[in-house]
Every structure is written in C-alpha cells, then in structure tokens.
C-alpha positions in Angstrom: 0.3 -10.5 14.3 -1.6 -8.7 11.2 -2.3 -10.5 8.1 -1.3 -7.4 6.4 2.0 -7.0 4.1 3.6 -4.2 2.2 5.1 -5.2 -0.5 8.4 -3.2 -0.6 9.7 -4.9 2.8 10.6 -8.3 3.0 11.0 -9.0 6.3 14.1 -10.9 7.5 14.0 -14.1 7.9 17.3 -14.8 9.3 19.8 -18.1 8.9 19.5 -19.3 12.3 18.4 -23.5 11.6 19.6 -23.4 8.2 16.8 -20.5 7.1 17.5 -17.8 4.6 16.5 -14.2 4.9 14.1 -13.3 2.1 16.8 -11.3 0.6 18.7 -14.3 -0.1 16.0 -16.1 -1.4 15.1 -13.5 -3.6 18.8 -13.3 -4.8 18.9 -16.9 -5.3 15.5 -16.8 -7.6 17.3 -14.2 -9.5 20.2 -15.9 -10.0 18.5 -19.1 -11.4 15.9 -17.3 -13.5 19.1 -15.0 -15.2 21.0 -18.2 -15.9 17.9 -19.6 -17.2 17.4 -17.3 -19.7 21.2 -17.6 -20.4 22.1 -14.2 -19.7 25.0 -13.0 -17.5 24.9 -10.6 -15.0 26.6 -8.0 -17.8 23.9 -8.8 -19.9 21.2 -8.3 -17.9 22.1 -5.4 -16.5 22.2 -3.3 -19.8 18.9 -4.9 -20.5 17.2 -3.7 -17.1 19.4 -0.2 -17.2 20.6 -1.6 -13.1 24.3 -1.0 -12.3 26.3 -4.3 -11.7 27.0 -3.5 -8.4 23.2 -3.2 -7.9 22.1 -6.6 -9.7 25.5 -8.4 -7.7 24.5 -7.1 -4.3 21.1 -8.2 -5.1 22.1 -12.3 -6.2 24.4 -11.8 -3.3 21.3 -10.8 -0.8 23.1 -7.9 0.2 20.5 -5.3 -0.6 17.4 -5.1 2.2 14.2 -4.2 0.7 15.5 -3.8 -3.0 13.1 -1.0 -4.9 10.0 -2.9 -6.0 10.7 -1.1 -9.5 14.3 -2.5 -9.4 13.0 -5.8 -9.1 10.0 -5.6 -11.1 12.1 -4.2 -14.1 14.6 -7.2 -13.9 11.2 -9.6 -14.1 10.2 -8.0 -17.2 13.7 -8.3 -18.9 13.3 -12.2 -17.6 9.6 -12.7 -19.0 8.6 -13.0 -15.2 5.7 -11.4 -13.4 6.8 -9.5 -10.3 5.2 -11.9 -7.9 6.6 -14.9 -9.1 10.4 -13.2 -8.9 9.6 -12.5 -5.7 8.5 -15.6 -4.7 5.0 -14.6 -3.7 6.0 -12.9 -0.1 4.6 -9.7 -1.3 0.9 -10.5 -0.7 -0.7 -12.2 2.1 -1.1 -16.4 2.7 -4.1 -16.8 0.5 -3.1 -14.6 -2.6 -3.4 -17.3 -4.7 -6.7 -18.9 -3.3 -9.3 -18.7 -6.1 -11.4 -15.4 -6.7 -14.3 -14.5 -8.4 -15.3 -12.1 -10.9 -18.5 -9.3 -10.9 -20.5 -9.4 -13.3 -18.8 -6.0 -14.6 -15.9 -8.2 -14.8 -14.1 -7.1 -11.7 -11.9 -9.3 -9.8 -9.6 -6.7 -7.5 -10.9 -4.1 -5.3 -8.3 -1.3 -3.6 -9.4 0.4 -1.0 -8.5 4.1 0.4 -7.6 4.6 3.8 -8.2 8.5 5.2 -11.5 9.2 4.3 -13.1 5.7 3.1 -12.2 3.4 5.5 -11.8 6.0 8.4 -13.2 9.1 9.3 -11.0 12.0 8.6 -8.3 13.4 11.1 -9.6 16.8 11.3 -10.3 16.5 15.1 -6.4 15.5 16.0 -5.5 19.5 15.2 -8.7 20.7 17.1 -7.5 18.4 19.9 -3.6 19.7 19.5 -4.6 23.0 19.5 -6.3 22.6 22.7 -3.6 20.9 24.3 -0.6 23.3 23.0 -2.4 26.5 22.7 -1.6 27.1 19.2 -3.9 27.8 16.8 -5.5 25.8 14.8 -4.8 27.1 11.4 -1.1 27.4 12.7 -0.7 24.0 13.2 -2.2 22.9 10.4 -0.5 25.2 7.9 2.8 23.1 9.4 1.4 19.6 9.5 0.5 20.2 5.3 3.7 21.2 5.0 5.7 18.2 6.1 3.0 15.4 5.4 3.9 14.6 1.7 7.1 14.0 2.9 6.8 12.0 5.3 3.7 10.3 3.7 6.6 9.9 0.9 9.1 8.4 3.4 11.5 10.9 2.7 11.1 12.0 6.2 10.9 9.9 9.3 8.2 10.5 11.7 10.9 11.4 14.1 11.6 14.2 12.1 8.8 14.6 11.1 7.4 15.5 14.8 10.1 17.4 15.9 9.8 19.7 12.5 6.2 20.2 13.1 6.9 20.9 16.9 9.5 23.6 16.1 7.1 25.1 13.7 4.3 25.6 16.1 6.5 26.3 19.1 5.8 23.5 21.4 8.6 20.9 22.8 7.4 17.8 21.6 4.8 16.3 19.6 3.7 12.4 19.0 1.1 12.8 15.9 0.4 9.0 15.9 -1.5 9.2 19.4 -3.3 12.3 18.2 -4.2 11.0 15.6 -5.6 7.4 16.6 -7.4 8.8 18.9 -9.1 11.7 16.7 -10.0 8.4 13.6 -13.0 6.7 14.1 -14.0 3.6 11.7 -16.1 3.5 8.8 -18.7 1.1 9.8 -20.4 0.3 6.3 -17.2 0.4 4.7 -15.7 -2.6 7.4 -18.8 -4.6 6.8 -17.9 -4.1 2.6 -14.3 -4.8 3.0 -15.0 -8.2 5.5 -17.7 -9.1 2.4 -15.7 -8.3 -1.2 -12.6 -10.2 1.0 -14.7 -13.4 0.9 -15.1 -12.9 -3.1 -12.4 -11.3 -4.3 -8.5 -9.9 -4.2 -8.6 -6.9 -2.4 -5.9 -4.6 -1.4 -5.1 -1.3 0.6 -3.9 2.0 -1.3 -3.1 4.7 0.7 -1.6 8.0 1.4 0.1 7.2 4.5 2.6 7.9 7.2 5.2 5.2 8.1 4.0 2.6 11.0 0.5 3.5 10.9 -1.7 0.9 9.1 -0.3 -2.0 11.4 -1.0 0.4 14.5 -4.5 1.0 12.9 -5.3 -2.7 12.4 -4.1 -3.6 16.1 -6.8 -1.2 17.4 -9.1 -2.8 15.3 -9.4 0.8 13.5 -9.0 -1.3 9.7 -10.4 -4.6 8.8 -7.8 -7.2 9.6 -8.1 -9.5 6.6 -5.8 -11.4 4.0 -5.2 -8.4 1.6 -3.4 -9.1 -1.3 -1.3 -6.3 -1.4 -1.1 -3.1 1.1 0.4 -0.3 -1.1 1.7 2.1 2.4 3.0 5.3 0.1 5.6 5.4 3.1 7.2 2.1 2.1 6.8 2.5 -1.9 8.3 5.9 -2.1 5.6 7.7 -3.9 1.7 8.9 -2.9 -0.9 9.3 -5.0 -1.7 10.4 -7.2 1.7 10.1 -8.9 1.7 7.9 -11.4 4.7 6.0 -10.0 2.5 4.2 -6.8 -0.3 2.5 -9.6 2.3 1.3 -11.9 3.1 -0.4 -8.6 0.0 -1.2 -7.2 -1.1 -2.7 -10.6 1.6 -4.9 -11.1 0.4 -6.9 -8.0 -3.2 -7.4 -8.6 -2.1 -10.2 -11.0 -5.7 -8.9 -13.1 -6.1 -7.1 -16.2 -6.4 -3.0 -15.1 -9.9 -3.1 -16.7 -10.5 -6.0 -13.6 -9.3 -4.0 -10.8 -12.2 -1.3 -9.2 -10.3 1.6 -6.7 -12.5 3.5 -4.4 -11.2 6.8 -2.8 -12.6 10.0 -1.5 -10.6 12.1 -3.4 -11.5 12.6 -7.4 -8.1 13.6 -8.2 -6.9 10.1 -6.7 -9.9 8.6 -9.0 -8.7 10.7 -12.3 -5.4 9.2 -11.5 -6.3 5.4 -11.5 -8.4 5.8 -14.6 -5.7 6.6 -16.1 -4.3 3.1 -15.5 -7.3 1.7 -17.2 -9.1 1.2 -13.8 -12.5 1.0 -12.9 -13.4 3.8 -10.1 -15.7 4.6 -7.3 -16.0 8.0 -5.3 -16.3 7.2 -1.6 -18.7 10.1 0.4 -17.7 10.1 4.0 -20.8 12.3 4.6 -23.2 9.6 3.3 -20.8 6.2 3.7 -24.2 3.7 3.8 -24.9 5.3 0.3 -21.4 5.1 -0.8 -20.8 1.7 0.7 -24.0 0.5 -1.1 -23.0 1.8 -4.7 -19.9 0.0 -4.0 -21.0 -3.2 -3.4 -23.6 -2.8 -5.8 -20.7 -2.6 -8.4 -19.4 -6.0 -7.1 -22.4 -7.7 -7.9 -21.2 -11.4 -8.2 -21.4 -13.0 -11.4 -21.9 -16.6 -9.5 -25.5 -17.6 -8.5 -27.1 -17.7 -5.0 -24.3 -15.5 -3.6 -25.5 -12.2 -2.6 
C-alpha cells in the first residue's frame, strides 16, 4: 500500500463495526461547523453559491468524492481552511509533523512527474509503432489528441484506448504497459525527493492519466514517500497549466504561496505557478544532476549542521 493520496477521493471507509465512510464524516464536520457558525443550510448555500440539494446530499454523505472546490468554497464561507473541513484525509499520515524552512524561506516543494521525475515517454510510440506497424507520427498525432482528455478525466482510459486504437487502425491497445515500460526514473531527482521529504512538505503535481501514479510507485518508478498532497490532474478535473489545478494545489500546502517552490520541465507550467505567487525551478532532463543540484541548492536549510 502507497503512502500516496489524491486529494479529491476519499476513499470509503465503510460502516461495518460501527465505522463511517469518509463521506459521512465529512458530512458530519460540515454539519457541526454550519451550526456553529449559526447558519442554516438556506443560508449557507446562497453564501457558497451550492444548490441545497448539493450542500443536503453532502451533510447527508450522499455525495462520493464531493469537488474539492465545492468543499473548499463552503470552508471559506465557514472561516475554515480546506484541510481542517476535511478532516485532514487529504494529505498523507505525517502532514502535520513539523517542517522546516530554506533559508529563501521555502517550506513546500511540488514536484512534476513526465519529465522531472521520469524520463519522457517518447520510446512507448517508437515501441507501438513497432509492434502495430503504424507509423510513428500517426500514432502520435492520435495519442495528442485524446491525452488532455483523458489527462483531464473527461475520458476514461478505456475509452481512451479504444479511441486511440480506432484511430490508428489496430484492435486493441493498453497504453499503461507501453508506457511503464518505455519510463525510466530520474535518479538525481529520487535521491532529491527522498532528501527535501526529510525537511520539508512536499507534494506531487502532475499532468496525468487516471491510475498511473500508484502503478508508478508500485514499480518503484516514483519515490514512495509521505507526500503531502498528490495533485493527479485525472482526479482534480483540470491540468496544468489552467489556473483551476494551483488554486487547488495551493490551498493544501497549508504555506504562504511565496513558501511553496514548483519544479517542472515545461516553462509554460512554471509561468503558470508564478502566477500564484510561487517560487519556480526549470527541471532539464538532458542535464538532471545539474538540475537536481540547482534544486536542492535552492532548499538550502536555514537550520545548522544539516546539509
């Protein structure tokens, strides 16, 4: 079992022995923290802009894995933080285990996935090719097509390889073994991860399809460690670099944005997050000891006699 969570599912629990599913729980947290605040369900609901039927399946537990931005905009009507309405099941056991701060005054680091912590997929469409017979630029000019929605979760990965297979004219197609098998880690990258994870919150945000950063942690493809939050764009609804996914991704740092640092390959990701206020740091897969080094370099701790 991985240490990693996303924070848009929350996982049943079931009622079995007197336990509640986490839905209940968070309907019950909800419940007391309205009437706390003395408002009634009416009330809060043209305060939040949430139907009633929304907010009443949701004290009832009747909604699985409510919308993040549901629940984090009925926090902010109740002068809660979005952790604390959830009950802290979004991040992993030791999210609130004390951190420390660089001495650029970081205290959050989120990583990229495709292209930081692994190598690019390029060689799962060489290997695909070679398999079906297609060509290359064929089957990529179909994979491109369909990965932002899938990546998006608007499509299944079901559908998703049966579209792509139609498209290139082959019967069947199961992109997840192509491309675990085409991904190779990141070494210096791993060794930073395992490191900053000792010193401070860090977190996973990624472009990704549905299923896959579990499966990539199980083959020992991703550092297995206590993030704090794993933003999967395939369980939040959005990929970067809409704006949507950082409004999300900040809100469970539990740090100012000016604290948080976000490395990615991709500039236009980077542009994106600077946006939010955060710190950023341009991963080069060609040169990763270089990059990995600038990186940590940027972490320096602001503590003595750690290095």
């Amino acid at each position: 079992m991985t240490k990693t969570s996303t924070i848009i599912l929350m996982n049943e629990v079931g009622v079995m022995g007197g336990q509640q599913s986490s839905e209940q729980a968070l309907g019950e947290r909800l419940q007391s923290a309205r009437k706390a605040a003395g408002l009634t369900q009416q009330q809060l609901c043209q305060k939040s802009g949430l139907s009633y039927s929304t907010l009443a399946k949701i004290e009832r537990g009747a909604i699985k894995a409510p919308s993040v931005f549901t629940i984090q905009s009925i926090a902010g009507v109740l002068g809660m933080t979005l952790g604390e309405l959830m009950g802290e099941s979004i991040g992993s056991s030791d999210s609130s285990t004390v951190k420390y701060r660089s001495k650029s005054g970081i205290r959050f680091v989120y990583f990229d996935i495709n292209g930081c912590l692994v190598r690019f997929f390029h060689r799962a469409f060489t290997r695909l090719a070679e398999d079906s017979g297609v060509s290359a630029d064929l089957i990529e000019t179909a994979f491109w097509h369909y990965n932002d929605a899938v990546c998006r979760g608007d499509m299944s990965l079901e559908a998703f390889n049966t579209a792509v297979a139609t498209d290139i004219g082959i019967a069947n197609l199961d992109w997840k073994s192509y491309y675990l098998e085409a991904i190779d880690p990141i070494l210096e990258m791993h060794e930073l991860v395992t490191w900053a994870a000792k010193y401070y919150k860090v977190g996973l945000l990624s472009n990704i399809m549905p299923g896959f950063i579990d499966e990539m942690i199980s083959h020992g493809l991703l550092p297995d460690e206590p993030y704090t939050a794993v933003i999967d764009s395939s369980q939040v609804g959005y990929i970067k670099p809409e704006a949507n996914i950082y409004e999300i991704a900040q809100a469970l740092t539990g740090c100012e944005p000016e604290e948080v640092l976000f490395v990615d390959d991709s500039r236009t990701n980077l542009v994106a997050g600077q946006r939010f206020g955060w710190r950023v740091l341009w991963f080069d897969d060609y040169h990763p000891e270089e990059s990995a080094t600038r990186v940590r370099s940027s972490l320096e701790l602001d503590i003595p006699d750690v290095a």
